[in-house]
LOBA-925825 format. One record per residue: x, y negated, z of N, C-alpha, C in turn. Coordinates in pm, whole numbers, padded with zeros to 5 digits, always signed. Atoms other than C-alpha are relative to their C-alpha. Example, Ala and Ser with C-alpha at 12.3 -4.5 7.8 and 13.67 -1.06 7.14 Angstrom:
BEGIN
+00089+00119+00000+01230+00450+00780+00090-00120+00000;-00082+00119-00006+01367+00106+00714-00077-00109+00073;
//
This chain:
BEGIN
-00021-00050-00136+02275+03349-01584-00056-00100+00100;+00096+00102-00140+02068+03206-01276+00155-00098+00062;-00122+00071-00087+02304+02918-01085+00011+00069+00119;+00029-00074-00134+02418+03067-00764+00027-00125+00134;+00007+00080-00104+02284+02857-00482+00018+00032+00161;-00059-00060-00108+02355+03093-00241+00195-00032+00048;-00146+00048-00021+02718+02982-00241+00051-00093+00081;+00024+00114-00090+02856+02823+00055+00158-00042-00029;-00094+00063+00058+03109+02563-00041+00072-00061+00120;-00077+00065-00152+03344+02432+00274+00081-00167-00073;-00006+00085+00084+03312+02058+00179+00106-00112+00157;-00111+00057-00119+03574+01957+00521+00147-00027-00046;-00140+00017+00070+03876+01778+00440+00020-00103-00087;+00021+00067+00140+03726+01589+00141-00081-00143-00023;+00028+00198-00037+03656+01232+00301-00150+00003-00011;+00140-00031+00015+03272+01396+00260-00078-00078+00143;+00086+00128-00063+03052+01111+00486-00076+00187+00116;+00100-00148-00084+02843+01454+00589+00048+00076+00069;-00094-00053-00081+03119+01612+00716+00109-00001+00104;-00096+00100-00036+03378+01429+00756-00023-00098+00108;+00064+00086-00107+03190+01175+00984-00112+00048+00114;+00051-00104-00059+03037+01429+01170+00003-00088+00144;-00021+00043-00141+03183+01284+01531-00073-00163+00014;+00065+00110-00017+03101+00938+01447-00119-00039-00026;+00126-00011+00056+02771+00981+01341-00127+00038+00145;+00068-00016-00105+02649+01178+01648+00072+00076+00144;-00134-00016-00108+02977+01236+01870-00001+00191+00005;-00081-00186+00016+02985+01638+01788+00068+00041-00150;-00055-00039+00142+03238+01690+01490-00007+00143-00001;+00066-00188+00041+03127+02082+01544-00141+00033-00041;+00119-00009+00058+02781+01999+01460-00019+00064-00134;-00017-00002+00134+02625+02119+01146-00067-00069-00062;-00006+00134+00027+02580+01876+00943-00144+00006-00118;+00092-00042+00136+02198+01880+00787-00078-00101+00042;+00092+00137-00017+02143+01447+00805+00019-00059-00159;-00035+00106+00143+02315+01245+00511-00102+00073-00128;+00148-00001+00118+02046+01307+00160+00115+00026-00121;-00065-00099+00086+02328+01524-00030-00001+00109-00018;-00034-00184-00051+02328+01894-00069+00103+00029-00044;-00106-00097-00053+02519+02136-00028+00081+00059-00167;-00032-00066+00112+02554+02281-00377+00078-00053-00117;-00086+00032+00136+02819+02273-00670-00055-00075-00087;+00078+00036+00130+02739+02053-00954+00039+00017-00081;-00016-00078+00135+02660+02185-01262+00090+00055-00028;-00149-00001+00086+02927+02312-01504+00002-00122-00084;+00025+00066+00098+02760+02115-01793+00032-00164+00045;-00048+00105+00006+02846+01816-01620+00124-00040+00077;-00150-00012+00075+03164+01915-01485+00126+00017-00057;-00065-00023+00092+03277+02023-01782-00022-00151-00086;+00012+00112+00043+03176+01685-01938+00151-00132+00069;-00098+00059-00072+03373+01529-01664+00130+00008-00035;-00154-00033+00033+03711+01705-01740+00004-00051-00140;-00094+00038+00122+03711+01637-02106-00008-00156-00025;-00014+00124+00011+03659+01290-02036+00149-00063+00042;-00090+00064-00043+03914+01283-01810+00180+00042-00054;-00141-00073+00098+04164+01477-02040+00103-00085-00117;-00041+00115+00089+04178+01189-02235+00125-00061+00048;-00075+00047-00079+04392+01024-01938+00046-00134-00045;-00006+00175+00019+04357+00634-02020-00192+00020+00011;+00147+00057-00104+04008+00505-01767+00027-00109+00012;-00003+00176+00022+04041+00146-01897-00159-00045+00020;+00139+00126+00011+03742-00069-01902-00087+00072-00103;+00087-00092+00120+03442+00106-02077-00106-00091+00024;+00181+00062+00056+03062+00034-02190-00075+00139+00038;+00112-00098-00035+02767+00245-02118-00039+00025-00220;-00006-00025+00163+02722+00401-02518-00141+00012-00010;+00081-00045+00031+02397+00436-02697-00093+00126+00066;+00032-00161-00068+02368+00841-02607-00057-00061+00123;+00076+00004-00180+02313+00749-02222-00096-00071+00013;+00117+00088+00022+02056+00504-02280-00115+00099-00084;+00065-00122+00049+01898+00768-02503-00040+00148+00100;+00079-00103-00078+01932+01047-02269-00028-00058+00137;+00081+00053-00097+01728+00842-02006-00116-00029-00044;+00141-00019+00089+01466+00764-02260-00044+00114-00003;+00075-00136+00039+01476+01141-02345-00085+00055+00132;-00022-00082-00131+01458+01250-01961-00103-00069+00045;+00099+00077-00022+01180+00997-01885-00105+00039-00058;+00147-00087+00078+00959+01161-02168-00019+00120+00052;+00002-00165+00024+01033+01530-02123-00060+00022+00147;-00004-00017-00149+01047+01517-01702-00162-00058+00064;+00085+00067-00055+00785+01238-01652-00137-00077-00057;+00155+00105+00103+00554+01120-01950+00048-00099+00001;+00021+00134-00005+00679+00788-01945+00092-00040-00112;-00101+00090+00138+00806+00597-02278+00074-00098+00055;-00059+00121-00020+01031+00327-02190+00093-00014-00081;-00105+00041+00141+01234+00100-02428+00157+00006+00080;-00257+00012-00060+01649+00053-02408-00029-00124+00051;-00055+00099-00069+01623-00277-02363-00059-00022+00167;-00019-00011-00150+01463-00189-02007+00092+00041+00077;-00073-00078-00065+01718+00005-01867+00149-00094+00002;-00122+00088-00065+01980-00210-01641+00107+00092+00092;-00144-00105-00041+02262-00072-01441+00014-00062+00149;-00091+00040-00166+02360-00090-01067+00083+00151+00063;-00088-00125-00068+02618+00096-00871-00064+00112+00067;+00096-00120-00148+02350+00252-00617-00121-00039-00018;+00168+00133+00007+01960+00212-00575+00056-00064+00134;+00025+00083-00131+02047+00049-00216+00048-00140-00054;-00072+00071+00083+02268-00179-00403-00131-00089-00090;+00086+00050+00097+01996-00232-00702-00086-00077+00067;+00152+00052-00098+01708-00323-00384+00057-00101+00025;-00051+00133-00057+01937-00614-00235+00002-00070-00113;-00004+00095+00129+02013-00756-00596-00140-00045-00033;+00136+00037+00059+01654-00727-00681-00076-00093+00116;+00069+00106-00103+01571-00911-00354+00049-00137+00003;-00089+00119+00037+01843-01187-00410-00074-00086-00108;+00048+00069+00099+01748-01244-00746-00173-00050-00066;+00142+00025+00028+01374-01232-00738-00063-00035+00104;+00105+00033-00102+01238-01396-00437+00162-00092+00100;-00081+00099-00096+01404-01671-00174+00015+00013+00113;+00006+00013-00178+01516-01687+00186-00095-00054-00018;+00134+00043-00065+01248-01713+00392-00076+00090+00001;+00115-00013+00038+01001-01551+00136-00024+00105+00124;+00012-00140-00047+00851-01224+00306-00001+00113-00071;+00031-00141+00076+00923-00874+00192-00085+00118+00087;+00079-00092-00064+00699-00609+00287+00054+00193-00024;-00012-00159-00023+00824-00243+00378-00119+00123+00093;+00083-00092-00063+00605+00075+00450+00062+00136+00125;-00092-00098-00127+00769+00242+00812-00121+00150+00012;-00116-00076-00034+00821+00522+00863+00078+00027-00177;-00069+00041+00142+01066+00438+00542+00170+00060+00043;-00153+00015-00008+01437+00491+00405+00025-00146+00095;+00022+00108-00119+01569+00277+00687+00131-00050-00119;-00103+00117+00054+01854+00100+00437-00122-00149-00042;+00051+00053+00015+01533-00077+00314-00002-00134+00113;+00013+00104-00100+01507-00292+00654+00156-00113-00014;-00139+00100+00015+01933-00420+00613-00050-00071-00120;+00025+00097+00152+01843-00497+00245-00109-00137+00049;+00078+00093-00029+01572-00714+00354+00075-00135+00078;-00105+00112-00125+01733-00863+00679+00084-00053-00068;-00141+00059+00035+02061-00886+00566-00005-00128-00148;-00010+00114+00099+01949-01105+00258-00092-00133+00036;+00055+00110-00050+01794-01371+00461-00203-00010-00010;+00125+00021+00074+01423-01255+00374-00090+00019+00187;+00064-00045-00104+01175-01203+00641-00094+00139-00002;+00110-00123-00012+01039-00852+00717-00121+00039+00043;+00159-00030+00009+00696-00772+00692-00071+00169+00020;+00004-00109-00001+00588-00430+00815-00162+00083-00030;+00124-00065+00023+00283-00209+00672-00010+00124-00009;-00018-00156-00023+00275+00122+00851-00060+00069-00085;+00103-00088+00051+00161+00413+00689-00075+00048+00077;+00088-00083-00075-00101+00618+00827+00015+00128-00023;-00012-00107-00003-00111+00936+00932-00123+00119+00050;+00159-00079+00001-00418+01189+00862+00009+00109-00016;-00001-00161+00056-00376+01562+00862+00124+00050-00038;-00169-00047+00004+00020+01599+00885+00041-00070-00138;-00037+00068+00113-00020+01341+00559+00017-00134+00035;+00023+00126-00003+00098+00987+00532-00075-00029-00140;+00071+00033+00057-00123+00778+00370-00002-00137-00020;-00068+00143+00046-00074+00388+00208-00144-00063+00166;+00077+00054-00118-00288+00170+00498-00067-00158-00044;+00103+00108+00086-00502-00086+00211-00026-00102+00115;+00035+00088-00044-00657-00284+00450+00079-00045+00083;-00168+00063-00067-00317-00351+00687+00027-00068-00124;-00074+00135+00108-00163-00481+00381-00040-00118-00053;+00049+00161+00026-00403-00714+00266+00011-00121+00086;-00040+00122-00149-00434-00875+00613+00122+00000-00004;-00134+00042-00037-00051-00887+00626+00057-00134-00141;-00034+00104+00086+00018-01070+00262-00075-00092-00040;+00058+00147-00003-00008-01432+00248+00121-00035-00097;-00063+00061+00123+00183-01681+00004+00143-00006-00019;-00123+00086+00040+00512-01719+00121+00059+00194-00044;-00039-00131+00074+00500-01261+00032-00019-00008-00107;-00059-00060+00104+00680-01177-00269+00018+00112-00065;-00066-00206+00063+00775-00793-00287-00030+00067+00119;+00012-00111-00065+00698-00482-00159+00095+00097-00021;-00052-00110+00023+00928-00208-00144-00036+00117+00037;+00021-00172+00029+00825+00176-00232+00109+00099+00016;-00018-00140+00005+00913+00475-00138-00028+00073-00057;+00068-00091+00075+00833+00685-00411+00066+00106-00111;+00082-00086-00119+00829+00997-00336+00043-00040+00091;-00077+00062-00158+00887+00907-00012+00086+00081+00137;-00087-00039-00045+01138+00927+00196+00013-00040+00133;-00051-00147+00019+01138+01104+00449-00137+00075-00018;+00126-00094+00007+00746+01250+00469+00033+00061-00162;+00001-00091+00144+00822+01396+00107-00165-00019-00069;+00153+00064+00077+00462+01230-00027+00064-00018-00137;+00012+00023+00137+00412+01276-00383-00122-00172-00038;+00122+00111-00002+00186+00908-00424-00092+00075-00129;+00071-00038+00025-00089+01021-00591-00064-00106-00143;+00042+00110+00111-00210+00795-00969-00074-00097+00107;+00095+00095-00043-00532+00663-00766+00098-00056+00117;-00104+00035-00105-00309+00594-00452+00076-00141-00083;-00061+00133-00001-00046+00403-00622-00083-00134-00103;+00090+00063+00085-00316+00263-00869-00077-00158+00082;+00044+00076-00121-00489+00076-00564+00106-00063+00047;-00144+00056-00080-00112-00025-00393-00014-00114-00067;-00030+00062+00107-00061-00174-00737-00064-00138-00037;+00115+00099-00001-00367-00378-00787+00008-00110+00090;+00003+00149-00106-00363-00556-00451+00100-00075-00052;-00096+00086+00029-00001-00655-00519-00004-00100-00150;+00005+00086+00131-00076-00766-00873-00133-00096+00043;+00090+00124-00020-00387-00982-00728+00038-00112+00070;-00025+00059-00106-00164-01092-00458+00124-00053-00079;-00147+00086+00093+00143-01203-00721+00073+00054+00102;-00117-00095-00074+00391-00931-00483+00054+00070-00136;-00076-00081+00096+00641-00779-00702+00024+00151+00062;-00056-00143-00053+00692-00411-00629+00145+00069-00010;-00107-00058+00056+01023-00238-00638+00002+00147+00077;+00100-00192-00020+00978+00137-00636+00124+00024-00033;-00149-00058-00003+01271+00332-00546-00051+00161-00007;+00020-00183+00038+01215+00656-00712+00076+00085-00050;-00145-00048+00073+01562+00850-00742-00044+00106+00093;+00032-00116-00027+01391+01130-00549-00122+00104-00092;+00078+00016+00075+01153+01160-00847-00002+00103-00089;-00009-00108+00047+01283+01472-01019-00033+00122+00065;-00031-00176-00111+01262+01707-00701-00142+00013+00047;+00103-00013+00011+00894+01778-00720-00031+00170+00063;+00122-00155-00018+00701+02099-00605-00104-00020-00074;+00097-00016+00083+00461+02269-00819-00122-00071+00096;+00159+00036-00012+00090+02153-00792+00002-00198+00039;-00008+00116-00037+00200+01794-00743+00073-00088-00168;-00069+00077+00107+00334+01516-01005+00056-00145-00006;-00043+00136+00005+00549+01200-01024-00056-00060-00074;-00004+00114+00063+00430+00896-01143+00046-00102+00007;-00022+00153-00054+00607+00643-01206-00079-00156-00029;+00113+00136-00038+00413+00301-01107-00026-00081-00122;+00008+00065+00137+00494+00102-01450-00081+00099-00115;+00029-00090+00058+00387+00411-01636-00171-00004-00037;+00120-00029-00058-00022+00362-01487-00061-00134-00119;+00065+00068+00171-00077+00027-01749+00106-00086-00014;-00079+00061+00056+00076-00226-01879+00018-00171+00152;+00034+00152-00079-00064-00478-01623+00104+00025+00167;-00032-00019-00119+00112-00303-01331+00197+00034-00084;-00168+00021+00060+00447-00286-01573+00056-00103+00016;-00034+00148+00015+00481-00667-01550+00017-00031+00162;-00084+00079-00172+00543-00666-01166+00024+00099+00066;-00101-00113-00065+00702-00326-01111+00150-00001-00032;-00117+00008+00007+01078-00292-01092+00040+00130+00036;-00013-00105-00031+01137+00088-01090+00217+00051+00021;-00086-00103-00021+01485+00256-00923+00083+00104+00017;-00002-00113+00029+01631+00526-01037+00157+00060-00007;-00130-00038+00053+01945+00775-01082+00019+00187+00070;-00031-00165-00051+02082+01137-01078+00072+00060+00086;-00016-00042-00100+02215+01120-00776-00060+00130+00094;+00062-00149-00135+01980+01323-00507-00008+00125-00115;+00009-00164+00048+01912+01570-00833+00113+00088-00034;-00123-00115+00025+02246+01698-00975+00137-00069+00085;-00086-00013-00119+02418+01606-00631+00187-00089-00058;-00156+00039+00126+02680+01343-00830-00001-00187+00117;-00030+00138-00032+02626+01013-00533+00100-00099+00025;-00125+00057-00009+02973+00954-00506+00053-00040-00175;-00075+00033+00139+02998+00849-00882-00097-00166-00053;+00051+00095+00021+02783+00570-00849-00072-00039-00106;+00030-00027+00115+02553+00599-01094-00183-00013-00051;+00099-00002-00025+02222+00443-01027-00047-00084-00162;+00045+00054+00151+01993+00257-01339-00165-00106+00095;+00134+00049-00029+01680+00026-01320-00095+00059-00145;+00102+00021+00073+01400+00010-01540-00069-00100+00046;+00074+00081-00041+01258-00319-01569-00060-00075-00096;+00072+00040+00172+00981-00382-01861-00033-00105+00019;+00026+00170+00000+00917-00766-01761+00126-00054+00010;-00119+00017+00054+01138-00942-01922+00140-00134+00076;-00048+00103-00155+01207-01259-01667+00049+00071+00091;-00095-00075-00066+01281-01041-01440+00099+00082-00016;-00064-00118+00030+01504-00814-01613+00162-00129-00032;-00124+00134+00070+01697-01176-01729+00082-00039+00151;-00044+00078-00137+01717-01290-01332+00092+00099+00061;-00028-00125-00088+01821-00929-01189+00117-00003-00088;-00106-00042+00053+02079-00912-01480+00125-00121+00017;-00043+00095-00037+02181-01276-01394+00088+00034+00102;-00125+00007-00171+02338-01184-01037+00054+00140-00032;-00045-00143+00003+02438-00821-01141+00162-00054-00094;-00190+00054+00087+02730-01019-01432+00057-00079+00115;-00045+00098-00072+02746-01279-01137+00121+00068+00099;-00084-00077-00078+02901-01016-00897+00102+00099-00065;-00119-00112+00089+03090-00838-01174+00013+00134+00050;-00006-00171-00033+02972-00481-01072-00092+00035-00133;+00037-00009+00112+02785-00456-01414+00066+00145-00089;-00087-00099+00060+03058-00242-01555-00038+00137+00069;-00018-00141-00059+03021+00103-01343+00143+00058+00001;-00116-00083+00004+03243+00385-01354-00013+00125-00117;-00021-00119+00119+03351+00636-01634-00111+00111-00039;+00057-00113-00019+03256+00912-01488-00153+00055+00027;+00146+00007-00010+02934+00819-01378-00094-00004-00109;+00089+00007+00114+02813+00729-01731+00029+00123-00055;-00001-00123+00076+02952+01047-01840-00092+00117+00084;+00061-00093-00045+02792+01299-01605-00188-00088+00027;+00131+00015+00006+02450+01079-01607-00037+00068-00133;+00046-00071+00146+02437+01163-01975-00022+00127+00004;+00024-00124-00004+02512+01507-01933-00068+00062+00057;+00142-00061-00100+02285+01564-01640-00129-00050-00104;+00181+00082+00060+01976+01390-01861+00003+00076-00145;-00002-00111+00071+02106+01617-02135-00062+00154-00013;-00003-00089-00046+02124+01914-02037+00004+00104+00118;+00014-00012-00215+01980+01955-01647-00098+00038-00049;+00161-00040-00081+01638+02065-01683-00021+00182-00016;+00015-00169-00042+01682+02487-01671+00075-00022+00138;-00061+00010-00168+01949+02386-01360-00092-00038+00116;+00094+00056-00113+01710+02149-01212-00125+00103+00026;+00101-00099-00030+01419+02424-01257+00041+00123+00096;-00014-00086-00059+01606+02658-01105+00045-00016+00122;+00031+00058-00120+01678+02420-00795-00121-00031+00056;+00132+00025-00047+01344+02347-00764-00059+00148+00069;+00028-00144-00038+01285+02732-00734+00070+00013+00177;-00039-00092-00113+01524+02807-00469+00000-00123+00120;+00055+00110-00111+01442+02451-00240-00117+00072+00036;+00126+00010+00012+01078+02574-00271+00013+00175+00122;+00004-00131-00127+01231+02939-00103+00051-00047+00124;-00070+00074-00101+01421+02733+00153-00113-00034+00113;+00093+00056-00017+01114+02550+00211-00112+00094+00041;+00095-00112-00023+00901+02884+00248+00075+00065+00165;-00062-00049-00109+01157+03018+00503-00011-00041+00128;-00007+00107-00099+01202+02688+00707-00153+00037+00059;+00123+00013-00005+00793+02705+00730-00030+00114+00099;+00006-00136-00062+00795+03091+00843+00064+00041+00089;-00078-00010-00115+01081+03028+01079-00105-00033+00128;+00063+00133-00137+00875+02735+01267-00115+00074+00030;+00127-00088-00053+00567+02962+01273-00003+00103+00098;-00031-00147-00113+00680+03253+01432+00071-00046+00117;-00094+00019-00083+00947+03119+01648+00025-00148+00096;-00021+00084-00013+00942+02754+01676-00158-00062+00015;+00137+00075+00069+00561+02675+01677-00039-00160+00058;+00010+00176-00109+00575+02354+01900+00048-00101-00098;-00071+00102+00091+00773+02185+01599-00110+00002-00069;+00070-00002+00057+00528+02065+01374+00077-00036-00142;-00107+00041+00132+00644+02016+00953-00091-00037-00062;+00099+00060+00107+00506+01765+00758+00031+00070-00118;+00002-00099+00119+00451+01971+00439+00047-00083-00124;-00059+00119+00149+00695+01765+00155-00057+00087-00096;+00073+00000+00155+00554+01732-00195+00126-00002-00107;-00135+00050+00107+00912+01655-00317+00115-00033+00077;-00079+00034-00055+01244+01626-00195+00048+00133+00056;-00066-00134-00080+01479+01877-00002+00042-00082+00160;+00000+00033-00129+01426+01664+00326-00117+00049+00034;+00183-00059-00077+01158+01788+00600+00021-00116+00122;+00045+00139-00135+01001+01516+00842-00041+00129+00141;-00007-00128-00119+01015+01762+01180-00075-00092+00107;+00071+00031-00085+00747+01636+01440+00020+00107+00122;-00046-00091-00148+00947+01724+01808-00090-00044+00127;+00034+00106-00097+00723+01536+02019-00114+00107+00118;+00074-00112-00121+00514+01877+02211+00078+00023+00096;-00149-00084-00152+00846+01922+02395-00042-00086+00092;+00011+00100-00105+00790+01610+02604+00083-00091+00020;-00114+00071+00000+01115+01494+02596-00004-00160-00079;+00014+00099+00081+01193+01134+02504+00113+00016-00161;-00074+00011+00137+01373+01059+02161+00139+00073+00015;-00126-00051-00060+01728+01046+02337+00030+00104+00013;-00014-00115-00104+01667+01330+02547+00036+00144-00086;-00032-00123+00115+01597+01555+02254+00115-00011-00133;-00134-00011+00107+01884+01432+02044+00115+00066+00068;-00050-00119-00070+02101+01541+02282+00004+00149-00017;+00025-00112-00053+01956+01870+02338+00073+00025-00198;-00007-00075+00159+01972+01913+01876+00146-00012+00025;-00178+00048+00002+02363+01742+01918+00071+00082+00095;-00109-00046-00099+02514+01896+02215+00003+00154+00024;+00032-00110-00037+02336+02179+02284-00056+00165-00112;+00045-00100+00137+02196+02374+01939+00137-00085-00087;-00155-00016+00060+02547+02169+01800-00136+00009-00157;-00002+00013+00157+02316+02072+01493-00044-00176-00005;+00050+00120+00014+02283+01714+01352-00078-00055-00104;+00141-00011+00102+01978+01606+01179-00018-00250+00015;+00005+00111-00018+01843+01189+01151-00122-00012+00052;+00040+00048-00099+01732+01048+01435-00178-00067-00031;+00123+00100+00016+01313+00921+01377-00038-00131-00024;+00024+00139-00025+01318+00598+01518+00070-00072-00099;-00127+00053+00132+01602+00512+01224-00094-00037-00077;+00093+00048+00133+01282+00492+00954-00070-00055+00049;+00101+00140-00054+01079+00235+01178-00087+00079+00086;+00126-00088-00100+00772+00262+01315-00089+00090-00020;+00064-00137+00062+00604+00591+01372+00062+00115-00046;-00111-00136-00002+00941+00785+01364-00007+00018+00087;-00038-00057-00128+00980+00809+01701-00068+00145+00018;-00006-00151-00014+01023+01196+01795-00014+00075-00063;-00052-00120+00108+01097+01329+01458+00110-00041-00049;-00118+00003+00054+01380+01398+01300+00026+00081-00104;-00027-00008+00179+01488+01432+00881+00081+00100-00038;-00080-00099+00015+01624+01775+00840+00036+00001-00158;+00008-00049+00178+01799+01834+00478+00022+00108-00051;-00027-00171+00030+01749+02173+00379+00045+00058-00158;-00067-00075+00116+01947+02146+00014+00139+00077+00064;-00165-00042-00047+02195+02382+00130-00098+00174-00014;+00001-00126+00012+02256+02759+00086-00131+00051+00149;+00026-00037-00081+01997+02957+00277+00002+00071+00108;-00086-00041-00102+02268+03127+00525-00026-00158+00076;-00040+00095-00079+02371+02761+00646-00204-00104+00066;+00129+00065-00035+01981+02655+00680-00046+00115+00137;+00050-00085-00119+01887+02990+00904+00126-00049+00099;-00101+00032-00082+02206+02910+01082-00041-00129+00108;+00034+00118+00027+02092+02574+01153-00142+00047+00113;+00148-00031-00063+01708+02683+01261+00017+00057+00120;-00036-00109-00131+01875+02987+01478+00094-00076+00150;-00057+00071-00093+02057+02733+01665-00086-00101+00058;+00094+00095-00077+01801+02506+01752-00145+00058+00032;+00097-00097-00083+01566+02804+01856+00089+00052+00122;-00060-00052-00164+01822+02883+02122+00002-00116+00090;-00015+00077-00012+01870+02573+02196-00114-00074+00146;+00073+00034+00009+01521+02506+02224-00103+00069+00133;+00105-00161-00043+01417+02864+02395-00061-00077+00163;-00021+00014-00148+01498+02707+02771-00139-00123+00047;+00097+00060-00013+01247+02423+02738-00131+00059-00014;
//
């Protein structure tokens, strides 16, 4: 039987960040709520039904991550993505935001410089800051409603005392699939330039046809030895409150240093539940996930056919992957402010703010359209009225 994604779930009440924080987020708790990078939809049965008979047991003492889950991440890595990777790559952190600060701690020094690509996940900039590093910025470019990596910026920007780059990949929010030759070239400089990469690719399952993930270690062996790939089934089977992120890291120094401060802070262990529904999602997710991919991709057709007919001043960068849309508001005239306002107060919908992913956000804003396609027209129809008077 097809999943039914049409189902609208009333997730108020339930300490839900998306909902729940509605007022403090953008001072309208009547907004609707399409910012935070969760959807909307039930997860699975298969995982949870996994969940309950774990928890049927009723003794959640101190556990281990078992064989199986290490296996079905190997399996889910072949079947999903082409890529072989051994067990003994696969490390453990609570979150990727989490995994990026450890991996910046433990592999590079105050001072060094890390290099981020803006318009980026904006946690990337705290991770940096906040661990004493110095930020290094290498915009993307933008050619034909596509971003695009910006080669010759980066070279001129890294010098000796840069260490790491952090990836977006797919990226977040333009929804860019990186392309082999693309990250092939990224790769190269940084491996001529001794930069370590850490590639945060936990949006990496949610693909549209005619496009394909790669992940960066995957391309040779030479670009395996200074990638640090990010990963977990969070954004796909909608599970981020179980904390349940993973690395992959096939150089082995680094996999010793990163695992060094991960026992140091004693978050190593996880949670139950998380190792149980990763398994089961890497099990037995890929007819669910196909059939999310389907009905994002109608979401995604709708959203497109709304803005055409009705909305044409909005421009939509066309994602390759992901159930976020990068929304280019900037024909209105209005400044940033002006038009948050108008989405917050006045269309009463809340979306993330541009300027939040650096530079080259300013006057768009990160709509997330995993959600039933009632609460998405809802959503559109309110910020075409909204909108009409300008």
């Amino acid at each position: 039987m097809p999943y039914n994604f049409d189902e609208v779930i009333d997730r108020k009440g339930t300490n839900c960040i998306k909902y729940d924080r509605l007022e403090q987020f953008c001072g309208n708790p009547d907004a609707l709520p399409m910012w935070v990078a969760d959807t909307d939809f039930r997860v699975p049965d298969f995982i949870m039904d996994a969940i309950r008979e774990r928890a049927d047991h009723e003794v959640l003492a101190y556990s281990f991550r078992p064989e199986s889950y290490h296996q079905s991440i190997i399996d889910w890595m072949k079947k999903r993505h082409d890529w072989d990777i051994k067990r003994e790559w696969i490390s453990f952190s609570p979150g990727v935001v989490p995994a990026v600060t450890m991996l910046i701690m433990a592999l590079t020094n105050e001072d060094d410089k890390v290099i981020v690509q803006p318009p980026v996940y904006f946690p990337f900039f705290t991770c940096v800051k906040g661990s004493g590093r110095e930020l290094v910025e290498n915009p993307l470019k933008l050619e034909n409603g596509r971003y695009y990596f910006d080669f010759e910026d980066l070279k001129a920007k890294i010098d000796d005392k840069t260490k790491m780059l952090l990836l977006s990949s797919p990226h977040n929010p333009g929804g860019m699939v990186w392309t082999k030759e693309e990250l092939t070239e990224l790769g190269r400089i940084c491996k001529e330039k001794g930069v370590i990469i850490v590639s945060d690719e936990i949006h990496s399952d949610l693909v549209y046809p005619g496009h394909k993930h790669v992940p960066l270690p995957s391309i040779s062996e030479e670009l395996a030895e200074i990638t640090v790939v990010c990963m977990a089934p969070n954004k796909t089977f909608n599970i981020a409150g179980l904390s349940s992120a993973f690395l992959v890291i096939p150089q082995k120094k680094m996999r010793v240093r990163y695992e060094r401060l991960l026992n140091v802070l004693h978050v190593h262990g996880g949670n139950i539940f998380g190792t149980v529904a990763t398994e089961a999602a890497y099990t037995h997710g890929e007819e669910w996930l196909d059939e999310l991919l389907e009905y994002l991709q109608g979401n995604l057709k709708y959203l497109n056919e709304f803005m055409a007919d009705r909305l044409p001043k909005i421009k939509v960068m066309q994602p390759e992957s992901t159930f976020l849309v990068w929304l280019d508001f900037r024909d209105y005239g209005l400044s940033e402010k002006e038009m948050k306002d108008v989405l917050v107060n006045k269309a009463g919908v809340a979306m993330n703010v541009g300027s939040t992913f650096g530079s080259g956000g300013e006057g768009y804003f990160r709509m997330n359209i995993g959600c039933p396609r009632s609460t998405l027209q809802e959503g559109l129809e309110r910020i075409e009225k909204a909108l009409r008077v300008l």
